[in-house]
N, C-alpha and C positions, 0 to 999 in steps of 0.2 A: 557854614550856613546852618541854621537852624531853622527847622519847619514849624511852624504852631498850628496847636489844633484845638478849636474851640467846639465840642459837639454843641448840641444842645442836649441834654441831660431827661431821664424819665428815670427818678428814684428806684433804687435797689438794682438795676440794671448794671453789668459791663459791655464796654465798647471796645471791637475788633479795631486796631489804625494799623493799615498797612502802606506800604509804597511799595510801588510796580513799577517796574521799569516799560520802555516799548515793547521788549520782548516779550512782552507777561511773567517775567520774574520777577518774584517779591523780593526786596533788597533790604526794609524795616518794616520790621512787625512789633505791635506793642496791645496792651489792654487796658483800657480807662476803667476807674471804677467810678461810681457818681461821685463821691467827695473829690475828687477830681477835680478842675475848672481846668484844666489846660493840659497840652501833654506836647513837648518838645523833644521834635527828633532830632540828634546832630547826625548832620546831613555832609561832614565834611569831604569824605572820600569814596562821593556819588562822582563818577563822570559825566559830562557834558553830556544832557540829552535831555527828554520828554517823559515825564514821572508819571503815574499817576495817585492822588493821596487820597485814601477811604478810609472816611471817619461814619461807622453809623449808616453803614451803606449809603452815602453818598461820598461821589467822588468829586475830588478837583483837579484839575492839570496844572502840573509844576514844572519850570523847564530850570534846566541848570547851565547855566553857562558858565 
């Protein structure tokens, strides 16, 4: 599985992207810089369960099954 992440972008800035598992353990952590457009996390040996992904302080919910 591979996660994408599209922030929206505000020149010269880096972008924290993490995934959190239920627990609140961070499982992928990574940093966008703007020339950036996209940022793919291989997600293959996440277990079965409810992620959460933050790009840009904003979060989404990922479930894995």
């Amino acid at each position: 599985m591979i996660l994408t992440a599209f922030p929206d972008f505000v020149s010269g800035k880096k972008y924290d992207v993490t995934l959190i598992d239920f627990t609140g353990k961070v499982v992928l952590s990574s940093t966008l810089k703007d020339e950036n457009t996209r940022l793919d996390l291989k997600a293959n040996n996440l277990a079965k369960g409810i992620y959460f992904l933050n790009v840009a302080g904003q979060s989404r919910k990922v479930v894995v099954e």
